[in-house]
C-alpha positions in Angstrom: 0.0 0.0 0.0 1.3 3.5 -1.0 1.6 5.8 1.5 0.5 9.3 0.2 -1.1 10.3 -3.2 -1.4 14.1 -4.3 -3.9 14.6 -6.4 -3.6 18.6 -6.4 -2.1 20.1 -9.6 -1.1 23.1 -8.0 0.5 21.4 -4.7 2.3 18.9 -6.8 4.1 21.7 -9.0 5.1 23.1 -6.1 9.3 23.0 -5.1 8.7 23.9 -1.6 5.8 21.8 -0.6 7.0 18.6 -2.7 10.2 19.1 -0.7 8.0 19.7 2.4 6.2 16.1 1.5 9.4 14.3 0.8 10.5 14.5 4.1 7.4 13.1 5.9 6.7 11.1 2.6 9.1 9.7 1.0 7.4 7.8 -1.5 4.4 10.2 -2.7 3.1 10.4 -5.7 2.5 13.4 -7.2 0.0 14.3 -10.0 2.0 15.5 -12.6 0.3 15.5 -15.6 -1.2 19.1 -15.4 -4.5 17.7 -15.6 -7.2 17.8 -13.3 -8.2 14.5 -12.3 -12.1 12.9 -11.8 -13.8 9.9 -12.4 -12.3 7.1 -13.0 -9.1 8.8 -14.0 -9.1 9.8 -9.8 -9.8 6.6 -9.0 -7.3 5.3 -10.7 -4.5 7.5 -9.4 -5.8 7.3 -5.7 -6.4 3.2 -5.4 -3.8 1.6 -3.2 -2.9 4.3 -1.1 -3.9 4.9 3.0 -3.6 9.1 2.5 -4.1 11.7 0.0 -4.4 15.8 -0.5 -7.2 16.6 -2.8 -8.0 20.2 -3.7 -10.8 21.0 -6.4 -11.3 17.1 -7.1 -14.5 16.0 -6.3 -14.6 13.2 -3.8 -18.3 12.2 -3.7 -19.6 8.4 -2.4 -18.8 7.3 -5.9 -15.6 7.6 -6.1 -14.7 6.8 -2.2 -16.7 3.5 -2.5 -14.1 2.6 -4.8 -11.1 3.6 -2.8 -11.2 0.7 0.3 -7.8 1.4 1.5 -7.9 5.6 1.6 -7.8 6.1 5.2 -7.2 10.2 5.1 -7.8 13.2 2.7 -5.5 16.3 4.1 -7.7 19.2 2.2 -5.2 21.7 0.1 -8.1 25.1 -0.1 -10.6 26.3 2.6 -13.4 25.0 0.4 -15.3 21.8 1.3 -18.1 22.0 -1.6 -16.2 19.5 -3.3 -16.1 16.6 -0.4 -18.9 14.8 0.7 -18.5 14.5 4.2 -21.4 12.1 4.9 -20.2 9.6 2.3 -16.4 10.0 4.2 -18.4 9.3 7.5 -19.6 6.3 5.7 -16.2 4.7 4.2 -14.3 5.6 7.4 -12.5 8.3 6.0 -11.1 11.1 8.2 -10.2 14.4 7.3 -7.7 17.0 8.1 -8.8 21.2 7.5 -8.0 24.2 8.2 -11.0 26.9 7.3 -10.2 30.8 6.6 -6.0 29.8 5.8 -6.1 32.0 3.0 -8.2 35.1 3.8 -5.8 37.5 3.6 -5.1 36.5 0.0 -8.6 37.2 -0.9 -9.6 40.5 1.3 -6.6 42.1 -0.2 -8.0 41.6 -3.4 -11.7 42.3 -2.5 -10.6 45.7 -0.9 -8.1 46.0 -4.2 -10.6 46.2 -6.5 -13.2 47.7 -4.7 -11.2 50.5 -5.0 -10.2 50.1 -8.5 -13.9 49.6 -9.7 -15.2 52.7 -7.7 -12.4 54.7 -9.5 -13.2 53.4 -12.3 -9.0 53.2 -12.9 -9.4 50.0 -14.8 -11.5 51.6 -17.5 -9.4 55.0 -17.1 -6.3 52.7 -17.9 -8.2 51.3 -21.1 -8.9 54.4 -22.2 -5.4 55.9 -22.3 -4.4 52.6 -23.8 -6.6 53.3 -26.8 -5.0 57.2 -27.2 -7.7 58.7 -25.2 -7.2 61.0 -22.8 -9.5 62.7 -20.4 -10.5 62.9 -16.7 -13.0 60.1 -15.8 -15.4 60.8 -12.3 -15.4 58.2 -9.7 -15.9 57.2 -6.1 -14.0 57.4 -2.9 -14.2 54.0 -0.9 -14.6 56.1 2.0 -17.8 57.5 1.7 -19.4 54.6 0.4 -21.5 51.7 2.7 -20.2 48.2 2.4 -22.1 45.4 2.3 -20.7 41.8 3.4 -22.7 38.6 2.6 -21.1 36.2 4.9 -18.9 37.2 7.8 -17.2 34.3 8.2 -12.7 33.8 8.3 -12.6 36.4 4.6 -15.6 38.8 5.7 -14.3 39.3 9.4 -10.3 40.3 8.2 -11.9 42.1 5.4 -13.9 44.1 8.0 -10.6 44.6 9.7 -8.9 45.9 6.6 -11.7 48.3 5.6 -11.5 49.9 9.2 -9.4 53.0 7.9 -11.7 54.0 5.3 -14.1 54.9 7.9 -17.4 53.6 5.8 -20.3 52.5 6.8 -20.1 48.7 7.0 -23.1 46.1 6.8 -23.2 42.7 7.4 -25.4 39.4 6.7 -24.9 36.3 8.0 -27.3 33.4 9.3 -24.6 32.9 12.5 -24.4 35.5 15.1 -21.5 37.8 15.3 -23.0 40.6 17.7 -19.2 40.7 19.5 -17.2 40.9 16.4 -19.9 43.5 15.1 -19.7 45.4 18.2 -15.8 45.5 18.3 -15.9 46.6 14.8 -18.5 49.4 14.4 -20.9 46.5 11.8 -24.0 47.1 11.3 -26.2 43.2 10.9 -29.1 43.4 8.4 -31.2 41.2 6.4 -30.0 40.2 3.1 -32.5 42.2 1.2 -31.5 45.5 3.4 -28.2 45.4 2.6 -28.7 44.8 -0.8 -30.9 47.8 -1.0 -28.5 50.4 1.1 -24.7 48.9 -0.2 -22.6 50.5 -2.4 -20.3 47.5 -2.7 -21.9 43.9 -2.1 -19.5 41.4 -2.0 -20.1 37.5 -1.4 -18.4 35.6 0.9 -20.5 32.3 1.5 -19.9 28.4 0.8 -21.6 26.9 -2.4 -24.6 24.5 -1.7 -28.3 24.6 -2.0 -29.0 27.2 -0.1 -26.7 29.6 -2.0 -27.1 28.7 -5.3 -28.2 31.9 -7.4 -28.4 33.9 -3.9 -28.4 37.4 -6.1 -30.8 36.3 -8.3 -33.0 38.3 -11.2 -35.3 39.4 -8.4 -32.3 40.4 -5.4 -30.3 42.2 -8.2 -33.0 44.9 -8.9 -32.7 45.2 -5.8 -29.1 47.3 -6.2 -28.9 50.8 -6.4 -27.8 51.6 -10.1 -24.0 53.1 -8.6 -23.4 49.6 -7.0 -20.5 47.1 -7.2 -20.7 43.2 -7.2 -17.8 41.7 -6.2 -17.5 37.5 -5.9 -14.2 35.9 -4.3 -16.0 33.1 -3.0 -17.7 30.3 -5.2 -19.0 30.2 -9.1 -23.0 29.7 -9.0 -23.9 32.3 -6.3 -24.8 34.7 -8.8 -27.4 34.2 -11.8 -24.5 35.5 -14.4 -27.4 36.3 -17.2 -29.5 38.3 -14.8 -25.9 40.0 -13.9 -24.3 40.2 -17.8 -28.2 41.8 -18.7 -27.8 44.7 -15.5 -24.3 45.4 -16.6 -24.9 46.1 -20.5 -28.2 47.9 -19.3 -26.3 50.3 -16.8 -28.5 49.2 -13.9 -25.3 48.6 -12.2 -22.1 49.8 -11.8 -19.9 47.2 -12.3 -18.6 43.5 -11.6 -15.7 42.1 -10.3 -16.0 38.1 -10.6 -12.8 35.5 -9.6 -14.8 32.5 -9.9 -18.0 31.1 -12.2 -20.3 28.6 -12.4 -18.6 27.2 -15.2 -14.7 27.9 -15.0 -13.2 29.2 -17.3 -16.5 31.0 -18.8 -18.4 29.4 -21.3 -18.5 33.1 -23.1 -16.5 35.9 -23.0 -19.3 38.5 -22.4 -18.2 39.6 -19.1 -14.6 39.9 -20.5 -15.5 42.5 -23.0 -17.7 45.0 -20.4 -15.5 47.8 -19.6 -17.0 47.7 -16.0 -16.0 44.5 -15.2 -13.0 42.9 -13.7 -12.0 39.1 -14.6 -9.5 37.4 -12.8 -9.1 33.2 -13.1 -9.6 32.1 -9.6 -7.1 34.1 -8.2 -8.6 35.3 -4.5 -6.3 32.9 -2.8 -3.4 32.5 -5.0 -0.8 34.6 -3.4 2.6 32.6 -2.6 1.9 33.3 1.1 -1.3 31.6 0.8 -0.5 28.9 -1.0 2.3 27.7 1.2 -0.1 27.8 4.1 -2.6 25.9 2.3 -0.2 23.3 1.1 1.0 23.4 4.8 -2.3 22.9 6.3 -2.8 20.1 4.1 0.2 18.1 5.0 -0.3 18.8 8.7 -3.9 17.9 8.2 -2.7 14.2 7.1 -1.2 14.0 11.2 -4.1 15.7 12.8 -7.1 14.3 10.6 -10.9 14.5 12.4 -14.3 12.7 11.7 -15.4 14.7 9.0 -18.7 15.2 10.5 -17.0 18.1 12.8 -16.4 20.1 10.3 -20.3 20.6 9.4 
């Protein structure tokens, strides 16, 4: 039996966390085909061995029932939308996770291009790239209100980072942070009020059924026409017609969108608004997260949990 199979691409093409692996593990296999593995294909690679670190692979019943001897999965990303923890429960498979690892990765960027997108500097920067030149209005971060769908690890540190700006922050979230909210002058609403009042919304929330097309047709109306939507958290919580069809009619602002429901895009619509920022899944990509991802995964292999506690 193998000891440890990596299943990640972006782990396994990593120097310092293969050489972090080696030591512990000197006989893991690494998935170096640049290819993101499923199906079968997973299977495959994963049958024989007691451990593994899976990242966006998706490890449902199907594929563990085929995997007898896979004892542990050490998760490489915060996400668990792509494990099914019930059917881990149910082959005796623990795992090892660390939630909000990289959230300084993506609040960074959330604040980034809040900024940019109420500045309008991305479109300013087109412009002069296409010989035009002339002063372009925007906003000040400052005096807008900032909404934040889901305070959980990214929306707390990003309500931490947004504390100099002195704006009016609100906040939505089915737990109860009245402390944190206290310490940190943030105002709890419903989801439809701070819809209605933000300047910036931004999403912060797992994917699942509950979540799924959470700003739909009916909740983006909703915005005022100056607003922002920003999404650093999952593809699929945002209906992206009802979104593309506010953007080209000017009922919004603008977008700035790291992940879809379909990655990369199907169509390149959103690509060619000039109020709209695109990045590939970037939110929690910096080196400094990714080292304490990959980290977390490997100590996750030593300190692995029924999977049920992470629910």
């Amino acid at each position: 039996m193998g000891s440890l199979a990596i299943a990640s691409r972006s782990f396994s093409k990593h120097p310092f966390l293969r050489e972090e692996v080696l030591k512990i593990y000197p006989d893991a296999k690494f998935n170096d085909s640049g290819i993101q593995l499923s199906g079968q294909v997973l299977v495959s690679f994963l049958s024989g061995y007691k451990k593994a670190i899976t990242a966006l692979e998706l490890i449902d019943e199907k594929t563990l029932s085929q995997l007898p001897d896979l004892k542990i999965i050490g998760k490489y990303g915060v996400g668990l939308d792509m494990i099914d923890l019930h059917a881990m429960k149910k082959y005796g498979v623990e795992l090892g996770w660390t939630g909000g690892i990289n959230k300084r990765s993506v609040s960074e960027l959330v604040l980034s291009l809040s900024i940019n997108l109420l500045h309008r500097a991305e479109f300013a920067s087109a412009e002069v790239k296409r010989g035009k030149w002339y002063q372009l209005k925007g906003r000040q971060l400052s005096d807008c209100t900032f909404g934040i769908v889901g305070c959980g690890n990214v929306g707390k540190d990003l309500v931490k980072l947004l504390q100099p700006f002195g704006c009016k922050i609100l906040a939505n979230d089915i737990l109860d942070f009245n402390e944190f909210y206290k310490q940190y002058d943030v105002m709890p609403v419903s989801f439809d009020e701070l819809i209605q009042k933000s300047d910036v919304v931004t999403l912060h929330l797992p994917f699942n059924k509950s979540t799924s097309n959470i700003l739909n047709s009916n909740k983006l109306k909703m915005l005022k026409n100056d607003a922002i939507v920003i999404n650093f958290a999952r593809g699929g919580l945002i209906d992206e017609d009802a979104l593309k069809e506010m953007l080209i009619e000017g009922k919004i602002a603008g977008a700035a969108l790291d992940v879809f429901k379909i990655e990369p895009p199907v169509s390149n619509e959103f690509s060619m608004m000039n109020n709209v920022i695109i990045t590939p899944h970037i939110g929690g990509s910096t080196e400094e997260a990714i080292i304490a991802m990959g980290m977390a995964a490997i100590e996750g292999l030593q300190n692995a949990k029924d999977p049920l506690k992470f629910l």
